[in-house]
PABA-751256 format. One record per residue (C-alpha): x, y, z. Coordinates in pm, whole numbers, padded with zeros to 5 digits, always signed. Layout:
<rs>
XYZ/...
</rs>
This chain:
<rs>
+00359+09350-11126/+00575+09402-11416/+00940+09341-11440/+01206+09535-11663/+01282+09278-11958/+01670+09254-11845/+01543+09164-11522/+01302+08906-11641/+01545+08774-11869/+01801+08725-11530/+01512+08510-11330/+01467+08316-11646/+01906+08237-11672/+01909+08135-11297/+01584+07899-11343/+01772+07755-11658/+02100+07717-11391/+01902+07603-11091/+01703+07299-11357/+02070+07239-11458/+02260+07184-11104/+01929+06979-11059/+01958+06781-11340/+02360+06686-11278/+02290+06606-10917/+02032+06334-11029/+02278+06228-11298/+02512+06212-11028/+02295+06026-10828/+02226+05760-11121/+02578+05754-11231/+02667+05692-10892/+02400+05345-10884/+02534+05253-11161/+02897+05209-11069/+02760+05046-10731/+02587+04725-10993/+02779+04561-11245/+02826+04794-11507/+03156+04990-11550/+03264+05342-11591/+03309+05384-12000/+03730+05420-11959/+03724+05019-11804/+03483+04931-12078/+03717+05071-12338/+03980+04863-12228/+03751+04512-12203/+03628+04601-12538/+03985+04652-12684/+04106+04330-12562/+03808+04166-12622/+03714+04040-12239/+03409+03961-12161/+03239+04162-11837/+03124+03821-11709/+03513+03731-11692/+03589+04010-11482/+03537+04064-11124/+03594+04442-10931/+03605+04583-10616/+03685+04918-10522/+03583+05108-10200/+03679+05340-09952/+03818+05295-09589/+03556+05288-09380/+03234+05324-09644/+02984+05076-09627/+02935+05120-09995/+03172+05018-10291/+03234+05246-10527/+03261+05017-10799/+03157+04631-10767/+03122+04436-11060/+03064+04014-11044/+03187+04111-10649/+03046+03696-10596/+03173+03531-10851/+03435+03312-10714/+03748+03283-10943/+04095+03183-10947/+04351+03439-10798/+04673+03307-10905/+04930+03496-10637/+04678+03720-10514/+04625+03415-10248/+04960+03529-10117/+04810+03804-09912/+04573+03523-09760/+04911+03349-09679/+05128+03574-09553/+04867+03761-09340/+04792+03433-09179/+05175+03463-09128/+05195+03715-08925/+04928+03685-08724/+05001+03370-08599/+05355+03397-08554/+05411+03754-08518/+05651+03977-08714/+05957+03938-08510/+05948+03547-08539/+06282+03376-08621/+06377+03011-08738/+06671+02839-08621/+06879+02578-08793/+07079+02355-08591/+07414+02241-08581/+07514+01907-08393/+07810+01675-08330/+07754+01347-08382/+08054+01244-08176/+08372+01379-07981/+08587+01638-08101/+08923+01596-08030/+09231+01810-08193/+09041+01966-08402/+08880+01646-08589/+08498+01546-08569/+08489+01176-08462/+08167+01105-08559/+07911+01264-08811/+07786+01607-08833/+07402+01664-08814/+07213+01940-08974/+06869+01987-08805/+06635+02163-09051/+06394+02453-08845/+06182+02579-09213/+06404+02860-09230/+06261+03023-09604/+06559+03219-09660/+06834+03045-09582/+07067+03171-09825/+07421+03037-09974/+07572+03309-09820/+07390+03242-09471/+07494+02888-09499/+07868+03044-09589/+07886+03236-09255/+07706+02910-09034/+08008+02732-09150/+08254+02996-09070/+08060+02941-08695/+08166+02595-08729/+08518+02622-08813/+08578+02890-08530/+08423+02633-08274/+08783+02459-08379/+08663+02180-08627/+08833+02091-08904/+08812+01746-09031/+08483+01540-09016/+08557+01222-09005/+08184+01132-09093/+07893+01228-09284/+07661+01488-09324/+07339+01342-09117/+06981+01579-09226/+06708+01578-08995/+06409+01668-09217/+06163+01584-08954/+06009+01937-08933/+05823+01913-09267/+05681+01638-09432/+05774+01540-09779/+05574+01705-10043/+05285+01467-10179/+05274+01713-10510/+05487+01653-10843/+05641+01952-10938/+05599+01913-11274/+05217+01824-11187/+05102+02242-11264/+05273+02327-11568/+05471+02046-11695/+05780+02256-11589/+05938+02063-11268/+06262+02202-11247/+06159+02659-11267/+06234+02756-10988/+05875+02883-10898/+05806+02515-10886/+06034+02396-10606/+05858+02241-10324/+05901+02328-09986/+06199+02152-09701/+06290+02195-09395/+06626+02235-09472/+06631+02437-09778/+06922+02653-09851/+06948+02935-10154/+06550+02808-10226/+06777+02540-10386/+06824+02726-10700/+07099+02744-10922/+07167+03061-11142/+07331+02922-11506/+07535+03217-11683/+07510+03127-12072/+07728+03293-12350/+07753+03246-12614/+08073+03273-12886/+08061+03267-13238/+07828+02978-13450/+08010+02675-13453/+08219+02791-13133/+07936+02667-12873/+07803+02817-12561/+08032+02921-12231/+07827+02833-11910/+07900+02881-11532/+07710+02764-11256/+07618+02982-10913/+07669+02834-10632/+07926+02569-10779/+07823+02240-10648/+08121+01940-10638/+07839+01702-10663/+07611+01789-10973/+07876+01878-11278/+07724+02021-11613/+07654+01852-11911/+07634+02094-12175/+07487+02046-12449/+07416+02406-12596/+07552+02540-12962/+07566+02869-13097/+07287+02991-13343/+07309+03273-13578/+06924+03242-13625/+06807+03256-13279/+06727+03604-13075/+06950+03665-12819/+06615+03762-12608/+06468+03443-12631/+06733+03215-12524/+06504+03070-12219/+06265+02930-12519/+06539+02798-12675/+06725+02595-12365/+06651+02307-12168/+06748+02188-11824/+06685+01903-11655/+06908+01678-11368/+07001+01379-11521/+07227+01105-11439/+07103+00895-11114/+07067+00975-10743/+07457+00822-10695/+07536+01111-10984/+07344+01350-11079/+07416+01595-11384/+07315+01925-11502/+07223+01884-11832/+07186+02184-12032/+07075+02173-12416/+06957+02339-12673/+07052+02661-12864/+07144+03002-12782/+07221+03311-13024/+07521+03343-13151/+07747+03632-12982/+07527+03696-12731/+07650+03846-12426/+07596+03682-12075/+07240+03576-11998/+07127+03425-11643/+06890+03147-11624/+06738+03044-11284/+06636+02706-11187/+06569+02450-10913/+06822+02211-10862/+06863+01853-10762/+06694+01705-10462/+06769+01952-10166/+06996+01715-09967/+07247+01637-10274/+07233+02071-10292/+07301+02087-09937/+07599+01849-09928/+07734+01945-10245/+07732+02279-10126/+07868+02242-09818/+08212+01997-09974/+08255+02373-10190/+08234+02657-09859/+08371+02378-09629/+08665+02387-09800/+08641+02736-09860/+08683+02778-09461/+08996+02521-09512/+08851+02250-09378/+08816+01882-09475/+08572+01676-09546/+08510+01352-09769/+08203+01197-09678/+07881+01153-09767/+07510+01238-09671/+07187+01025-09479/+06910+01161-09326/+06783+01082-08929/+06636+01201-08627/+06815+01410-08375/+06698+01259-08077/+06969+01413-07828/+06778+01746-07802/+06869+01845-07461/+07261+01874-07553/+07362+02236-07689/+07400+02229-08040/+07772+02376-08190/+07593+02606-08373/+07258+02758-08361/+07197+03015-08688/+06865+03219-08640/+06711+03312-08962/+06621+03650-09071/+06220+03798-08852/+05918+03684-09016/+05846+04045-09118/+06125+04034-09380/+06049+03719-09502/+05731+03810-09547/+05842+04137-09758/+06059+03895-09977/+05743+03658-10080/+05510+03933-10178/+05754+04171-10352/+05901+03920-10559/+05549+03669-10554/+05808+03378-10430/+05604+03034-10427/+05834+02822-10205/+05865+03095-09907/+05434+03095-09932/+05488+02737-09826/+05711+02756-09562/+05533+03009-09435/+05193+02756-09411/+05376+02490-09306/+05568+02689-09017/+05236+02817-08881/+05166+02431-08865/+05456+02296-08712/+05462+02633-08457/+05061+02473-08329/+05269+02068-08292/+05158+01950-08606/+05548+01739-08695/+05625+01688-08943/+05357+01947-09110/+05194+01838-09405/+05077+02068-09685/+04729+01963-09584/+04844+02093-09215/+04975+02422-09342/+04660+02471-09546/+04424+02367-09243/+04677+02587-09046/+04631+02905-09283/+04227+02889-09301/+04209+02823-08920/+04409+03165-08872/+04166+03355-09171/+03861+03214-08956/+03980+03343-08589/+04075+03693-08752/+03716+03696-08789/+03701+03672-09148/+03390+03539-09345/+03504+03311-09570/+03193+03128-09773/+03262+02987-10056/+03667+03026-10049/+03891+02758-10208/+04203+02689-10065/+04453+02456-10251/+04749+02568-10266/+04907+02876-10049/+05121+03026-10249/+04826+03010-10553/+05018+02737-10778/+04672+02617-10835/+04378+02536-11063/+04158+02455-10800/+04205+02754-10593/+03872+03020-10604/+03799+03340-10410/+03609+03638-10453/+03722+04022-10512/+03503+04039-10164/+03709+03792-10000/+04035+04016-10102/+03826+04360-09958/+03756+04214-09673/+04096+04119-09605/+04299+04407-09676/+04038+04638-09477/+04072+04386-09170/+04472+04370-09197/+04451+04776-09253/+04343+04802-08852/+04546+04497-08762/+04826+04509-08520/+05005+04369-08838/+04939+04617-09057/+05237+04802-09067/+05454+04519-09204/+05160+04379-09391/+05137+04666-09583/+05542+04730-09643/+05553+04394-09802/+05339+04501-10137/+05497+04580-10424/+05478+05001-10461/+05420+05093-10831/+05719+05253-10996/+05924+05151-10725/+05992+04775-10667/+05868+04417-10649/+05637+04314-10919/+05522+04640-10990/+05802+04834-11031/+05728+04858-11418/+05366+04964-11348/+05302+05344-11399/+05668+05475-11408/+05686+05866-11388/+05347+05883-11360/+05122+06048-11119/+05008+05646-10973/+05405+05621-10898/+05445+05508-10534/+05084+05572-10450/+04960+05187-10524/+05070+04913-10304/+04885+04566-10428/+04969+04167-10461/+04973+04076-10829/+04898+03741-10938/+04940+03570-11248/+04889+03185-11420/+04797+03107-11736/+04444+03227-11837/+04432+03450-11458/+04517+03798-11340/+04506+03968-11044/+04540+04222-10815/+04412+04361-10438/+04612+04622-10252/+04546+05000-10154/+04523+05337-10375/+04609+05662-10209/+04397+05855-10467/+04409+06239-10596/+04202+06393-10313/+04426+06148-10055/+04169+05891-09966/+04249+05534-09906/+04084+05274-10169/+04111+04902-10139/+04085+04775-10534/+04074+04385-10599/+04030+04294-10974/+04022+03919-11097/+04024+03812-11437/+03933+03399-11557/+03938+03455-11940/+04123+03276-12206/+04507+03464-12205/+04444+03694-11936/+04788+03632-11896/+04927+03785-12211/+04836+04125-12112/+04428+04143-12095/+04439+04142-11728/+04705+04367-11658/+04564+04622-11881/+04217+04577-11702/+04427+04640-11378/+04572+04955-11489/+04201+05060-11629/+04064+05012-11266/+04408+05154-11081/+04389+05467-11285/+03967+05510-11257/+04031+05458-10835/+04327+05716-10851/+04161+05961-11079/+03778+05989-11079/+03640+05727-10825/+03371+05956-10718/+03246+05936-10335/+02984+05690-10252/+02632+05953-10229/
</rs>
């Protein structure tokens, strides 16, 4: 039979197309394998090679919702160090164990009759691990106080720390850097995360350095030892100043030195202060008074042993499920502790040790049903060398907590990118904007991430990315991030 040459010329184009579709569905196919091994899409790459990474430093998971296979997993075994990214492994356990509605209570107790409106005896604070106990919490459990009719306290201010045990780490032990206020260790009577906020500014060379001090504390005055210099950036002032507590326990100081930029406008500078019970009194002589009352004494610390008398006041703390929000957002170390070290002392474990909360945390992790060979826990809120976990670990997490009964406020506690928390800076007016919840996590020489991308076509991925390589800090591992966060959002094509 003979065909017209237009005709045969047709059959011959849609042979050509048919060998074509054939040939990009088994480059499909391969590309496909290959983004299920450890190799990476040629955008990641780029961003390795720019920055110099090696692949081997650089562990990935990302996969959809209910897929049984990733669609990018690179070093997935590899256990590493996840700096804060241990934080969802924390405050998961959190939750679970306690439940999102769960409150702590700090005490209030007289340590004697009150007659005329004077406190014959001392007054006892019993610590309950409240994380978020702030000055202004502490301001209205006073006001309680002075409505119940007291006045003067003829006594002292007696601390029952019993809840917690005393820390066994040095806070200076991770970085050198014992009084940041990422540092502070964890108490069962902690108020304001027993930070102070220094205001620094600076007048002309030769003219020194004004500085105020929030929440003003009777007991810990400033030393300040700052000047004015023309020569230094007004932007890096915190490289510039030093702060440490000096003096001795009897009287502590604030001692402030170094220099500052001259002219400089106001700038804030956060850090821990002195031991917590010196905070706590020394805050309470300032709002005490504030409420008009009186009181000269000084501080001790006991065991309320009276338990079945009513305390004067009893100030419940904010639910679990916004304390919760408050760690991840803002990646706050000290709440990750008292978060361990509640689910601890919750089980009967008083005072809770950090070994307890840790125990406490991994016990949870394991009755959620999670596999956990080869995880590292030492430290909860990821403060840690010694800590290691795998971008599987992570996955396996966040898909379990996605179908928990949790989930809900598990998931409104990650930062949203472009919006707030740690990743509020992260894709700003972009398409990613609001469509990227994840834990960051960051030490020196570690990044990380593992959260949730709502991608283009509207599926859910969970993406966990962990990078161990010399400055991954400085901006190596964030960039590596974005690489991944943008591939998941944009072309992370369906496992075939």
């Amino acid at each position: 039979m003979h065909y017209p040459r237009m005709l045969t010329r047709t059959l011959d184009l849609r042979r050509l197309l048919l060998l074509a579709s054939l040939l990009v569905g088994a480059a499909l196919i391969l590309g496909q394998s290959v983004l299920a091994g450890d190799q990476l899409p040629p955008s990641i790459q780029k961003v390795l090679d720019e920055w110099n990474v090696p692949g081997e430093a650089v562990s990935i998971l990302v996969q959809a919702r209910g897929e049984s296979q990733p669609r990018l997993r690179v070093n997935a075994e590899t256990p590493r160090n996840p700096a804060s990214v241990m934080k969802l492994f924390t405050t998961y356990a959190a939750l679970e164990a306690l439940g999102p509605a769960h409150t702590w209570e700090t005490r209030v107790h007289a340590g004697g009759p009150v007659r005329d409106g004077r406190l014959q005896g001392d007054l006892w604070f019993e610590g309950g691990g409240d994380p978020f106990l702030t000055a202004e919490d502490f301001w209205s459990l006073l006001g309680s106080l002075r409505r119940r009719g007291i006045e003067h306290i003829d006594g002292d201010l007696v601390f029952d720390t019993n809840r917690f045990a005393a820390t066994a780490r040095d806070p200076g032990a991770f970085d050198n850097r014992p009084y940041h206020a990422y540092n502070q260790s964890p108490h069962p009577l902690l108020v304001n995360l027993n930070a102070i906020k220094f205001e620094l500014e600076s007048l002309q060379a030769g003219e020194g350095v004004r500085v105020s001090m929030h929440p003003p504390l009777r007991n810990l005055p400033v030393e300040n030892r700052l000047r004015a210099d023309p020569s230094v950036w007004c932007g890096a002032y915190r490289w510039h100043v030093d702060y440490r507590v000096g003096g001795d326990a009897e009287a502590p100081l604030a001692v402030l030195e170094g220099r500052q930029g001259a002219g400089c406008g106001p700038r804030r500078l956060h850090r821990a202060g002195p031991p917590v019970e010196t905070y706590v009194h020394g805050l309470f002589d300032a709002l005490w008074t504030h409420w008009g009352g009186e009181f000269s004494g000084d501080w001790r610390t006991g065991t309320w042993v009276d338990t079945a008398a009513e305390p004067l006041v009893r100030h419940p703390s904010r639910p679990l499920a916004e304390v919760v929000r408050v760690t991840n957002k803002f990646s706050n170390n000290v709440m990750a502790r008292q978060l361990a070290l509640s689910i601890a002392a919750e089980r009967g474990l008083r005072p809770a040790s950090e070994a307890d909360g840790r125990a406490a945390v991994m016990e949870v992790l394991r009755s959620s049903g999670l596999a956990l060979d080869g995880f590292q826990l030492d430290e909860v809120a990821g403060l840690s060398r010694d800590n290691r976990i795998t971008v599987e670990h992570v996955a396996e997490l966040l898909d379990h907590a996605y179908t928990s009964m949790v989930m809900p406020e598990f998931l409104a506690s990650l930062p949203m990118t472009g919006v707030d928390g740690t990743l509020r800076n992260r894709f700003s007016g972009e398409p990613e904007a609001g469509r990227i919840r994840a834990k960051t996590g960051s030490i020196n020489h570690v990044s990380g991430i593992g959260g949730y991308v709502r991608n283009r076509d509207n599926e859910d991925l969970i993406i966990a990315v962990l990078v161990n390589h010399q400055d991954a800090h400085r901006g190596s591992g964030t960039a590596i991030q974005n690489a991944v966060l943008r591939w998941a959002f944009n072309r992370a094509p369906a496992a075939l």
